[in-house]
C-alpha positions in Angstrom: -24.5 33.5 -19.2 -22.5 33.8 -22.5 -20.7 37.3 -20.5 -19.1 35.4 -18.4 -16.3 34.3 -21.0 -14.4 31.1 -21.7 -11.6 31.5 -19.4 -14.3 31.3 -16.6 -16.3 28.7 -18.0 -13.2 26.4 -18.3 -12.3 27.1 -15.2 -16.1 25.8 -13.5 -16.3 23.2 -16.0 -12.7 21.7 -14.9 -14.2 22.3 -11.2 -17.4 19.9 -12.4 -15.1 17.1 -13.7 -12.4 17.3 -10.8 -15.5 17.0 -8.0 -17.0 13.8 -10.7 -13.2 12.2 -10.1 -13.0 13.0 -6.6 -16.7 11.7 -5.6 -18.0 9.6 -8.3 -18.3 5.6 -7.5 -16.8 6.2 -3.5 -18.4 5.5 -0.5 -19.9 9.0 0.4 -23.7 8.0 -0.7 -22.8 4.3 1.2 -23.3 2.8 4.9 -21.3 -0.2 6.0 -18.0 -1.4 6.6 -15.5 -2.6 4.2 -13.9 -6.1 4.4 -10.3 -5.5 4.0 -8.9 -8.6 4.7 -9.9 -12.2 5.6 -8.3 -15.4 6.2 -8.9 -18.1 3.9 -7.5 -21.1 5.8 -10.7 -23.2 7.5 -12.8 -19.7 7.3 -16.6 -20.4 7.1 -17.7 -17.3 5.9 -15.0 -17.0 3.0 -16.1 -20.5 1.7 -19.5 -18.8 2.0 -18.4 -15.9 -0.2 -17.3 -13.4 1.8 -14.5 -12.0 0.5 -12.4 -8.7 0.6 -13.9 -5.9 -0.7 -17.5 -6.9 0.5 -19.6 -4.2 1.9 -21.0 -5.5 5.8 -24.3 -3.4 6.3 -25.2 -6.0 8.9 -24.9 -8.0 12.2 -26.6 -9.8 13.7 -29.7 -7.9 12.6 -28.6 -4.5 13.7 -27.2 -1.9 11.4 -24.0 -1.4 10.7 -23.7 2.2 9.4 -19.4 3.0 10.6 -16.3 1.1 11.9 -17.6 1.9 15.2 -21.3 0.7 14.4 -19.7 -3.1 13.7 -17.0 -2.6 16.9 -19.6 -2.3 19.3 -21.8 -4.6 17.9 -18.8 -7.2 17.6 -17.5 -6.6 20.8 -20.3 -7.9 22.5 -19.9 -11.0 20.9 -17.7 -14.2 22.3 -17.1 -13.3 25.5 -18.2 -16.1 27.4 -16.0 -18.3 25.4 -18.8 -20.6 24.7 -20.4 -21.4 21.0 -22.4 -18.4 19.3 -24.1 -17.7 16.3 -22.9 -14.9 14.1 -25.3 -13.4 11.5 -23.4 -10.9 8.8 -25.5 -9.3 6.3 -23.7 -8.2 3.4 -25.6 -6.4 0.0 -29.0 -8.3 0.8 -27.1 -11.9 2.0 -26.5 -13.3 4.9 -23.7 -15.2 6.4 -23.4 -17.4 9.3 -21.4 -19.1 11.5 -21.4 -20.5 15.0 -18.2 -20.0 16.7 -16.3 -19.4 20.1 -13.8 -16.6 18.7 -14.1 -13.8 16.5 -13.8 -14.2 12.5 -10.6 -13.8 11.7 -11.8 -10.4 9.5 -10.2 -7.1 9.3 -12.7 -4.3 7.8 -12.6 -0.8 7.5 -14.7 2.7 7.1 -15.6 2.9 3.7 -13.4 5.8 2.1 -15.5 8.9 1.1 -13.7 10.0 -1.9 -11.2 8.4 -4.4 -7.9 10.6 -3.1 -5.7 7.8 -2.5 -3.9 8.8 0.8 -0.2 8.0 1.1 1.0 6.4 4.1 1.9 9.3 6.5 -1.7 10.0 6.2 -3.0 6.5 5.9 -1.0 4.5 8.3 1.5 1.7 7.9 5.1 1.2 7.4 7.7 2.5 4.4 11.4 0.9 3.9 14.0 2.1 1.7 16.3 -1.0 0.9 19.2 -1.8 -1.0 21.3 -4.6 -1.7 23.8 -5.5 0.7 27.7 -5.0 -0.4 26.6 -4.7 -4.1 25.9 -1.5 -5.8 22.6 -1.8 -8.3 22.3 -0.8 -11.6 18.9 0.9 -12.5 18.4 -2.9 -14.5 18.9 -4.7 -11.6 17.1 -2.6 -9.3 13.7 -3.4 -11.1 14.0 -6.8 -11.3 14.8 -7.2 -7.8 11.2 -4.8 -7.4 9.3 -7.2 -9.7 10.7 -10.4 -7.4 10.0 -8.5 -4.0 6.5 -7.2 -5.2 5.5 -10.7 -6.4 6.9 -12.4 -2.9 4.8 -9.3 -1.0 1.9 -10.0 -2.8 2.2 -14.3 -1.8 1.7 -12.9 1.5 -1.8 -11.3 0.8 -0.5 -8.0 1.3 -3.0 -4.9 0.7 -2.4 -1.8 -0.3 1.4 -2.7 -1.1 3.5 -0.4 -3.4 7.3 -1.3 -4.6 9.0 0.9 -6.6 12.8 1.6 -7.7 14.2 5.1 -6.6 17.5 7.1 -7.1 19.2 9.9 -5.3 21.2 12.1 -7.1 24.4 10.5 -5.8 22.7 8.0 -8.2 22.7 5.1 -6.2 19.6 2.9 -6.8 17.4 2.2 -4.0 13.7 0.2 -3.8 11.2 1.7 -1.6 8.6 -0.4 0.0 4.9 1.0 1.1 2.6 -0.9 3.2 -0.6 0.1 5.0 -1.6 -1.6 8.0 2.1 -2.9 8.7 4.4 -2.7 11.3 8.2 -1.9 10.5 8.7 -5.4 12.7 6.5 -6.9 9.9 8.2 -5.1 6.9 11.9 -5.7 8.4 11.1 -9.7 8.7 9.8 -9.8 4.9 12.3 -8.1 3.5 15.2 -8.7 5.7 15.9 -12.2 4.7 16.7 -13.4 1.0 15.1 -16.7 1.2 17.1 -18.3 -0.2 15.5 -21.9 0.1 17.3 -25.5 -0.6 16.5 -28.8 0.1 19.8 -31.1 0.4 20.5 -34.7 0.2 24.0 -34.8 2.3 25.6 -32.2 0.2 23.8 -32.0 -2.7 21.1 -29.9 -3.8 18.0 -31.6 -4.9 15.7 -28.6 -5.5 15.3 -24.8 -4.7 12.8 -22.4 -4.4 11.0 -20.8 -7.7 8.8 -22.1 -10.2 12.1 -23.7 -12.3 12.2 -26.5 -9.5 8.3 -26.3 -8.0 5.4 -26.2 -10.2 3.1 -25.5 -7.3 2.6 -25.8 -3.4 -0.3 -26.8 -1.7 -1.6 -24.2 0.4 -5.8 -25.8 0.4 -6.8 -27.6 3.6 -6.4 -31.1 1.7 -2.4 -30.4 1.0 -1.3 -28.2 3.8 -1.9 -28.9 7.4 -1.5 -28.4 11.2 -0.2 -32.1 11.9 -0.4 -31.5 15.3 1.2 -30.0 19.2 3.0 -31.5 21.8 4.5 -30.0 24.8 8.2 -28.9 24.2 11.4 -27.4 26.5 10.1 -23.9 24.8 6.0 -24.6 26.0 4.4 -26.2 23.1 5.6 -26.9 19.6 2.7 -27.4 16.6 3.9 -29.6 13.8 3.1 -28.2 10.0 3.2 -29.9 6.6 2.3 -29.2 3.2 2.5 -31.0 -0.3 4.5 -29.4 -3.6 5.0 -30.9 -7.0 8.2 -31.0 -8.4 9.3 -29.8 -12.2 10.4 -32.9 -14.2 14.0 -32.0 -13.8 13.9 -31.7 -9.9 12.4 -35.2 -9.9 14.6 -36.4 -12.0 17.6 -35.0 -9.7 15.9 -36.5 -6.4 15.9 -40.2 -8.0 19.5 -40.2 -9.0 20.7 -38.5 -5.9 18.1 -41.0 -3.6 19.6 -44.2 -6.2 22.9 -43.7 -4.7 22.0 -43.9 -1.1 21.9 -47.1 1.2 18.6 -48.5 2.8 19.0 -48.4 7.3 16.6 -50.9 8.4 15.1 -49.7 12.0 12.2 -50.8 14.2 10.0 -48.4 12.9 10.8 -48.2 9.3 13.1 -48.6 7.0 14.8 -45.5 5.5 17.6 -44.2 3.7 21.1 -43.5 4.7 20.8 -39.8 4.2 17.6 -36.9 5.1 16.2 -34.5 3.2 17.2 -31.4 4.8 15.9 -27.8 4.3 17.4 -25.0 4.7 16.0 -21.5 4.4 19.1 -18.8 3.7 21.7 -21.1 4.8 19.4 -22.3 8.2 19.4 -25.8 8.9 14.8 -25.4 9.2 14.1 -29.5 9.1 15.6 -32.6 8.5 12.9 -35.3 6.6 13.4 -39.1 7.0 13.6 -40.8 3.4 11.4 -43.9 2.9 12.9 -47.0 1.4 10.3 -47.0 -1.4 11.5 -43.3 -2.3 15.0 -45.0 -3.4 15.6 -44.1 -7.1 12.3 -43.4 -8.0 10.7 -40.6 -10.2 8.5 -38.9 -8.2 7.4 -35.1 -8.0 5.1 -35.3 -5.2 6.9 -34.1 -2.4 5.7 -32.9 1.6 7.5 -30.3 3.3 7.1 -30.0 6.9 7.9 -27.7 10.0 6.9 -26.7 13.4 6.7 -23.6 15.7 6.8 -22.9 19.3 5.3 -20.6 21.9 4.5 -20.4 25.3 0.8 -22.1 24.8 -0.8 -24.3 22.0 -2.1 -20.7 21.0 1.0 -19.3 20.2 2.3 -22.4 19.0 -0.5 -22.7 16.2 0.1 -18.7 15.2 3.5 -19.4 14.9 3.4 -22.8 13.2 0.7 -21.3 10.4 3.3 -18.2 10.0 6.2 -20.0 9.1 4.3 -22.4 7.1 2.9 -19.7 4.7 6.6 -17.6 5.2 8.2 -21.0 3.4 4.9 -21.6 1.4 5.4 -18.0 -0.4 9.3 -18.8 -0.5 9.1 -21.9 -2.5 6.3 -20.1 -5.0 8.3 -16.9 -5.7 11.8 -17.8 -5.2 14.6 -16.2 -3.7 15.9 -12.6 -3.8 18.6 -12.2 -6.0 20.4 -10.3 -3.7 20.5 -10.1 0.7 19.0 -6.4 1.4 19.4 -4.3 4.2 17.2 -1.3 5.3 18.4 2.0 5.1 15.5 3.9 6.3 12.6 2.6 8.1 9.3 4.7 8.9 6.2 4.2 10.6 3.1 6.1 11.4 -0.3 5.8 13.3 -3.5 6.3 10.6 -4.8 8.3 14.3 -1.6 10.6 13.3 -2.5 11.2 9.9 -6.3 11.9 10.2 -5.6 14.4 12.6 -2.8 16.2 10.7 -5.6 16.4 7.5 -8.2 18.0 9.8 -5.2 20.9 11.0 -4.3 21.2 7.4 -8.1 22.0 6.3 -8.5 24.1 9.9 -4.8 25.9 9.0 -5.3 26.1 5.1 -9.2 27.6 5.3 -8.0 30.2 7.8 -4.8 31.1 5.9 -6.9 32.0 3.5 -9.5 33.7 5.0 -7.2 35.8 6.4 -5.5 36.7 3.2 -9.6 37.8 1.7 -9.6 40.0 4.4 -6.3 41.6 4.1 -7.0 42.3 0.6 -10.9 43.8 1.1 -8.7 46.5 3.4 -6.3 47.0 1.4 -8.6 47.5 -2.0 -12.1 48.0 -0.3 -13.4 45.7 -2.8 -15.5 42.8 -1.4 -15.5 41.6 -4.6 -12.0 40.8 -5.6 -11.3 39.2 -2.3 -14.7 36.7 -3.1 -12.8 36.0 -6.2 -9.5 35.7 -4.5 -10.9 33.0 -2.2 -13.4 30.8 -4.7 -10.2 31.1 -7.0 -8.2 29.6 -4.7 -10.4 26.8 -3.4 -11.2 26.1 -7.6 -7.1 25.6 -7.6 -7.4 23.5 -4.7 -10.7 21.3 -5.6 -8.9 21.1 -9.3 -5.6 19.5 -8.1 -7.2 17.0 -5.9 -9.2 15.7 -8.8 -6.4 15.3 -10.9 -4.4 13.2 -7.9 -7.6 11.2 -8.4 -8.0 11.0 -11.5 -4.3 9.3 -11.8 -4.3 7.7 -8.6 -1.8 9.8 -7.1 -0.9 8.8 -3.3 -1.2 12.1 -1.4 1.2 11.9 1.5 3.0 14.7 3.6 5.0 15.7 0.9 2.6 16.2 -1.3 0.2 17.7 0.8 3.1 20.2 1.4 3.2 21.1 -2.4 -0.8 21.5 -2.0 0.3 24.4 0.5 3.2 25.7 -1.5 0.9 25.5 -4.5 -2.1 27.6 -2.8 1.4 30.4 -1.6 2.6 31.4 -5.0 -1.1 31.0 -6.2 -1.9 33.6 -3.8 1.0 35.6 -4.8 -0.1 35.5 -8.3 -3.4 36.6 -7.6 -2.5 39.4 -6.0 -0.1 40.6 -8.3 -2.8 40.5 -11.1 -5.2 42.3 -8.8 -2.5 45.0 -8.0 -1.8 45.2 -11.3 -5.6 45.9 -12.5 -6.0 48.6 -9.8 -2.8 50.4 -11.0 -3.4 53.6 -11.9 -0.6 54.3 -14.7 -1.1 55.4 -18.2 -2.0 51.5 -19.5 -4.7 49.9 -20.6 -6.2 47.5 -18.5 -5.5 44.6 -21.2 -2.0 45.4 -21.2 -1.5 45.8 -17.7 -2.8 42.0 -17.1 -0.6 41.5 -20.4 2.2 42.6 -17.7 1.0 41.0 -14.7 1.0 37.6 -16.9 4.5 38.0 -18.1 5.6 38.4 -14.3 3.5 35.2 -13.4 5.1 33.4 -16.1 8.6 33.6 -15.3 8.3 32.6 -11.6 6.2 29.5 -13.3 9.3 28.8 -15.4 11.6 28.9 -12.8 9.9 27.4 -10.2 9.3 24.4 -12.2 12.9 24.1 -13.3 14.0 24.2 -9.5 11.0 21.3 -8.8 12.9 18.9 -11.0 15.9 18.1 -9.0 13.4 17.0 -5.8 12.1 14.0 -7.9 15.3 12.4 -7.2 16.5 14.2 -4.4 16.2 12.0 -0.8 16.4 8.6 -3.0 12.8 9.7 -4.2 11.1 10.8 -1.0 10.4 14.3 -1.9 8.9 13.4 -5.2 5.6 13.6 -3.6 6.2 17.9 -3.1 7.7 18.3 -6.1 5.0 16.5 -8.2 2.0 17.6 -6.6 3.6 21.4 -6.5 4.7 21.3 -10.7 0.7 19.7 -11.4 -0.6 23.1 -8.6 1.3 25.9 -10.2 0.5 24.5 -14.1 -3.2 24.4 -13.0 -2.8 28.0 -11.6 -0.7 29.1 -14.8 -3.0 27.6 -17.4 -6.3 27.1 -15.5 -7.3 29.6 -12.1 -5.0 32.7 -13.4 -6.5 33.2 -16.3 -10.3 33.0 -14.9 -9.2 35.2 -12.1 -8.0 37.5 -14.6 -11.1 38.0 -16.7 -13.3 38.1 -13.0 -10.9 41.1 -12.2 -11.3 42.7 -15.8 -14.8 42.4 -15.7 -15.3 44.0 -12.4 -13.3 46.7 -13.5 -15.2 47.5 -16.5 
């Protein structure tokens, strides 16, 4: 075992601890279904415990092995409109409910490996934004990340990335990832400021952000549907919600309220002015003062809304939607700046699993081709074995260290995966063509040769790499990452095994 030499060894034991990153702790040994998301608001089975990230094996007694185990056993479920019960068995628990609708659950296939897929390959949505009339500095740009990620993630957001970009124009750019999103979703989150005030006549008594809210209620005790009622638009559904005020803001609504006169009416009496909210410069509600309100410290405050659609249905949808829009508003604050979308993307997770089975299909016959190529062209059934398992070590070795840093493999990158197993190829071949040369050289120094050809490309390869990571405000980075960490694992890693193979087949 010793003949084989370091080179080689290094080159299976990096193999061994690539698959170990790849494999170890996924769902490939698992069955079930993964809960991805889950309301919160009046959800039985969330007070119960389950919560995202719980594995379903169950339902309703039967097994739930795939996404398409738990479909077809769902979607026999609620049909009749009429109260069922609902058994889900998750890691030796059970939950239940009895219901007329469906849990309001998402839940996925349980991923087989720990490649973190990007979102051409994944599904979802991808903005690239910038600041409207205002040119960023690279300062600027992430702060106005670190407000947008923490607003995203108010929303319950998964799998949500934010990051700052350039081009090499140097203008400054974010770029916003999320799975499972439409770009109808993405453009209403981030296409507004929201920029949130609440105004007695024409002054301001608080805004949104923790320096005028110390928190907002958002449990079924302090934020509720109040109720519907039939409107010109079909129905509108009434929303409110409680927040606490910082010291400061209450001490601003007293003075401001101190200075108002009292209207006495037949239902109430109330103050001369409203408290009106207004969400970027939108008049959203007007709120009737009490008289008892009048100068006094207080920091309990209720904010409350509506929304409308064509049945009580859509009303309630609608209502619960721009109660947690001004909910996450009033928590995070308001964007510093008003952003407009430069580029926005979106792709169907159907799309990308079938682009990664042509790319396995395309990239396995590429290089079968290539072994066979070679054995005519050398008659030697043993260098084009090496060539391929060489080539598929490159391959295995890359992916494991996309694992291993949690690298998002998306088109671009899976591009550089292709370019990487080209000049890895090329490289192979010259060392083989090399070894089989018949000139007056040993065979030491003609691999010496073959290296210092394989070198040079490296060099300049990776030179012209660099420019991509900012090229297309950032959207090539993937390629040019994932190509750099292919052709350094060929350089320093597969060559030189392949190498030693060659020698010692030749000897």
């Amino acid at each position: 075992m010793k003949k084989l030499g370091f080179k080689i060894w290094f080159m299976i034991a990096m193999l061994i601890v690539s698959f170990l990153f790849i494999f170890a702790g996924s769902g490939l040994t698992k069955k079930g279904v993964e809960v991805t998301s889950i309301s919160i608001d009046n959800n039985s089975l969330y007070d119960q415990g389950l919560h995202k990230g719980s594995l379903i094996i169950s339902v309703d007694g039967q097994t739930v092995d795939s996404l398409e185990d738990y479909s077809r056993i769902i979607g026999t479920k609620f049909i009749s409109g009429k109260e069922e019960k609902l058994t889900i068995g998750v890691d030796g628990e059970e939950y239940i409910i009895f219901s007329d609708a469906m849990p309001d659950l998402s839940v996925s296939d349980l991923q087989k490996t720990n490649l973190k897929l990007g979102l051409d390959l994944a599904g979802g949505s991808r903005a690239l934004v910038k600041a409207e009339n205002k040119t960023l500095t690279s300062e600027e740009v992430v702060d106005l990340v670190d407000i947008t990620a923490n607003r995203l993630n108010a929303f319950g957001l998964n799998d949500l990335k934010v990051a700052p970009v350039s081009d090499l124009a140097g203008n400054n750019y974010m770029s916003i990832e999320i799975a499972g999103a439409t770009p109808k979703d993405l453009k209403k989150m981030v296409g507004e400021q929201g920029k949130f005030e609440a105004k007695i006549g024409n002054d301001t008594v608080f805004i949104g952000g923790n320096r005028d809210v110390a928190s907002v209620g958002r449990d079924a005790q302090n934020a509720r549907i109040e109720g519907c009622n039939p409107s010109e638009e079909g129905t509108t559904c009434r929303f409110s919600f409680s927040i606490t005020l910082s010291g400061a803001a209450a001490q601003n609504h007293a003075d401001i309220t101190d200075k108002l006169l009292v209207n006495r009416t037949a239902n109430g009496n109330y103050l001369s002015e409203k408290l009106e909210l207004f969400l970027d410069d939108r008049l959203v509600d007007s709120l009737y003062i009490s008289e008892s309100l009048k100068g006094r410290l207080t920091t309990q405050i209720s904010i409350s809304g509506s929304g409308v659609g064509a049945t009580q249905d859509d009303a309630l949808v609608d209502a619960k939607a721009n109660m947690k829009e001004l909910q996450t508003i009033l928590m995070t604050g308001s964007l510093p700046y008003k952003l407009e979308i430069v580029k926005l993307d979106s792709i169907s997770p159907i799309l990308g699993e079938e682009f990664i089975n042509s790319i396995f299909l395309a990239g396995g016959i590429a290089i079968l081709i290539v072994s066979i190529i070679i054995f005519i062209r050398y008659k030697n059934w043993k260098a084009s074995m090496a060539l391929v398992v060489t080539t598929v070590a490159e391959v295995v070795i890359v992916l494991g260290i996309a694992a291993l840093i949690d690298w998002n493999l998306d088109l671009p990158g899976i591009a550089g995966i292709l370019a990487t197993i080209g000049t890895g190829i090329d490289d192979l071949i010259i060392i083989l063509d090399e070894s089989m040369n018949t000139m007056s050289l040993t065979l030491k120094e003609r691999l010496k040769r073959a290296f210092a050809i394989i070198m040079g490309a490296y060099f300049t390869t990776f030179v012209s790499l660099l420019p991509l990571m900012w090229a297309g405000a950032g959207l090539l980075k993937g390629f040019a990452i994932t190509t750099i960490i292919g052709i350094s694992v060929g350089v320093f890693i597969t060559r030189p095994a392949f190498s030693e193979i060659i020698r010692r087949f030749r000897k």
